[in-house]
One Martini backbone bead per residue (centre of mass of N, CA, C, O) as a GRO file, in nm:
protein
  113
    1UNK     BB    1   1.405   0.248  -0.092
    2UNK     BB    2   1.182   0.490  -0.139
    3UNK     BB    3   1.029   0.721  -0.393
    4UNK     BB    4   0.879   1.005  -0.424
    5UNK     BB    5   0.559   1.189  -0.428
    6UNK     BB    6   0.384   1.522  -0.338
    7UNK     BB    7   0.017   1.454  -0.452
    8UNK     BB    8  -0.285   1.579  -0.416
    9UNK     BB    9  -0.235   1.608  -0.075
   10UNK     BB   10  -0.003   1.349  -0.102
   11UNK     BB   11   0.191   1.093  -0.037
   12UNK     BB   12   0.410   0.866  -0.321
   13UNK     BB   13   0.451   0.600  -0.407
   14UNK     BB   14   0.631   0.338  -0.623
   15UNK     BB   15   0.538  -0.016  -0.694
   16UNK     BB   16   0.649  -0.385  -0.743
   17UNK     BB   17   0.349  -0.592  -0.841
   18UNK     BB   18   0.413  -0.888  -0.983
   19UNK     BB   19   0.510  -0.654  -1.239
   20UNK     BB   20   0.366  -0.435  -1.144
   21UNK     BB   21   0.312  -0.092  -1.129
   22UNK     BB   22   0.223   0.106  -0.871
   23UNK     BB   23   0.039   0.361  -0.687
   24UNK     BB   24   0.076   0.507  -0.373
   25UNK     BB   25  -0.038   0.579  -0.082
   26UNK     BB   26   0.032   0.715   0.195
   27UNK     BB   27  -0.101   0.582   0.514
   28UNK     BB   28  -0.043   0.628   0.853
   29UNK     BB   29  -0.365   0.504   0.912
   30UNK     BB   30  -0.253   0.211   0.809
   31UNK     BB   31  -0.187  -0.098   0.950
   32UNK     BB   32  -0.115  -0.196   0.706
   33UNK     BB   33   0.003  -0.238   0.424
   34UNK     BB   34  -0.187  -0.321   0.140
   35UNK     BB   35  -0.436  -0.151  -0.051
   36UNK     BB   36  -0.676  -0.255  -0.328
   37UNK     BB   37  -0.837  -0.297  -0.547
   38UNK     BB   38  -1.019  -0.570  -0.623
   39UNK     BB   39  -0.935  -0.573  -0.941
   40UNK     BB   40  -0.643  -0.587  -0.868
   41UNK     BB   41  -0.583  -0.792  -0.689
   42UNK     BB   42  -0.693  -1.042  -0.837
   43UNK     BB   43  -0.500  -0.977  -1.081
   44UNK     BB   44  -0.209  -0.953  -0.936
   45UNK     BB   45  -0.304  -1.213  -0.688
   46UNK     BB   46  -0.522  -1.348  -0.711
   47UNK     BB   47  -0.624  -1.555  -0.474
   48UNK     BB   48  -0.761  -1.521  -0.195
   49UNK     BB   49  -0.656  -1.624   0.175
   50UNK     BB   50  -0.860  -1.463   0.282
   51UNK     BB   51  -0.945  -1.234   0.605
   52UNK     BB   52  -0.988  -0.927   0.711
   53UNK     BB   53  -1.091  -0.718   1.029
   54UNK     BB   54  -1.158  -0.368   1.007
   55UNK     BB   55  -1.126  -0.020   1.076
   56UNK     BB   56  -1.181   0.216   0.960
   57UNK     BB   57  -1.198   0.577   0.971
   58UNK     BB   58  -1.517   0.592   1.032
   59UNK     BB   59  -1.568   0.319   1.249
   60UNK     BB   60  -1.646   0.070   1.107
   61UNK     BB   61  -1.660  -0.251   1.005
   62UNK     BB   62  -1.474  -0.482   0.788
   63UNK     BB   63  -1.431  -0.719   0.593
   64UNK     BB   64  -1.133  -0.845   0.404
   65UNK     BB   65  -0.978  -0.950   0.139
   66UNK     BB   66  -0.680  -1.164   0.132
   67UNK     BB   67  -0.349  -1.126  -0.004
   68UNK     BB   68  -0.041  -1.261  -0.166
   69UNK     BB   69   0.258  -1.047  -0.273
   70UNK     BB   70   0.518  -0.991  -0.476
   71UNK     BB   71   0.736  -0.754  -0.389
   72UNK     BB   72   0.963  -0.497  -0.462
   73UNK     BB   73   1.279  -0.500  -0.254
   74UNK     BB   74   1.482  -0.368  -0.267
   75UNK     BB   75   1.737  -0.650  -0.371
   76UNK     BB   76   1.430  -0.753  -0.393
   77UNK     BB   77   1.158  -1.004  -0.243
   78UNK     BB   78   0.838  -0.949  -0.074
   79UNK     BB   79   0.604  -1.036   0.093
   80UNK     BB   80   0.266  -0.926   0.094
   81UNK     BB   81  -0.019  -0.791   0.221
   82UNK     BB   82  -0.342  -0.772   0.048
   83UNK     BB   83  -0.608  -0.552   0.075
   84UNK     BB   84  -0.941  -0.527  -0.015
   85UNK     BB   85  -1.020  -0.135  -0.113
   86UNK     BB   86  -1.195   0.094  -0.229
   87UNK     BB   87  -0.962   0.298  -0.364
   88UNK     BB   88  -0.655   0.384  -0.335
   89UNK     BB   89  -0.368   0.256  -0.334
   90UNK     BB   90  -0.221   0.165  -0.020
   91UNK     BB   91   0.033   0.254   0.236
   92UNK     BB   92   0.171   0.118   0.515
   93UNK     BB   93   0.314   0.089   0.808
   94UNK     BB   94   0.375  -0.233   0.827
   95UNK     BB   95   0.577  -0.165   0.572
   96UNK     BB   96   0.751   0.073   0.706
   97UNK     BB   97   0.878  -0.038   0.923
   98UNK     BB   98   1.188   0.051   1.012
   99UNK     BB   99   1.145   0.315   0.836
  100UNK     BB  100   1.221   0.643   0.727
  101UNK     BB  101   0.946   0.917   0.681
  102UNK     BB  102   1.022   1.141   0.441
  103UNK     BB  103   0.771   1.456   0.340
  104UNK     BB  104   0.709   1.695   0.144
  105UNK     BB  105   0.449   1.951   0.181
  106UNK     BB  106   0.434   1.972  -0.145
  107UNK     BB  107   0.423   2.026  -0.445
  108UNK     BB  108   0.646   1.746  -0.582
  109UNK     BB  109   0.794   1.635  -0.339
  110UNK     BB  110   0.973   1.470  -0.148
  111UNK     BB  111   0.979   1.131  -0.097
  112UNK     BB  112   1.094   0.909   0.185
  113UNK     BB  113   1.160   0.532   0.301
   0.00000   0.00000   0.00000
C-alpha cells in the first residue's frame, strides 16, 4: 500500500527508488509506471536501457530514455520502468494496475493506493 497527501493541487505518494525517498505525483493520465527528470534518472538508475515513444498530454510525440530501478514496493522490491521526463515526478497508472486508488481532494487530505 502506498500513502502520501494530497498537496498543491495534487495527489502525492513518496516512494523509494534505489535507497532514496522520492515524491511523485500521482497521475491518472500516465500510462506509464514512473517518470522522472533526466538528471534523477541517471542519478538514481545509472544507463538508461532503451527509449520509448509516449505522446504528451499536449498531444506531441517524443521518444523518451528508459531506465530500470529497483523500487521498494510492498514487503520487497519490484523492478519498475523509469522514463526520463522533465517536469515533477510522476507515477502512473501501469504501476497502480491492480491497486485501489482513493484520494480525498482537499489540502493535505489523505492519498492511498
Amino acid at each position: 500500500m502506498l500513502l502520501g497527501r494530497f498537496a498543491q493541487g495534487h495527489p502525492r505518494v513518496d516512494l523509494i527508488l534505489a535507497g532514496h525517498s522520492v515524491q511523485f505525483l500521482v497521475d491518472t493520465g500516465f500510462e506509464g509506471e514512473l517518470a522522472v527528470p533526466r538528471a534523477v534518472a541517471s542519478q538514481l538508475c545509472g544507463a538508461a536501457t532503451g527509449t520509448r515513444l509516449r505522446r504528451l498530454a499536449d498531444g506531441r510525440r517524443t521518444v523518451l530514455a528508459a531506465y530500470q530501478v529497483d523500487l521498494a514496493w510492498e514487503n520487497g522490491e519490484r523492478l519498475a520502468e523509469v522514463l526520463a521526463l522533465e517536469g515533477e515526478p510522476i507515477v502512473g497508472t501501469q504501476l497502480l494496475e491492480g491497486y485501489p486508488l482513493h484520494a480525498e481532494i482537499i489540502e493535505g487530505g489523505e492519498v492511498m493506493a
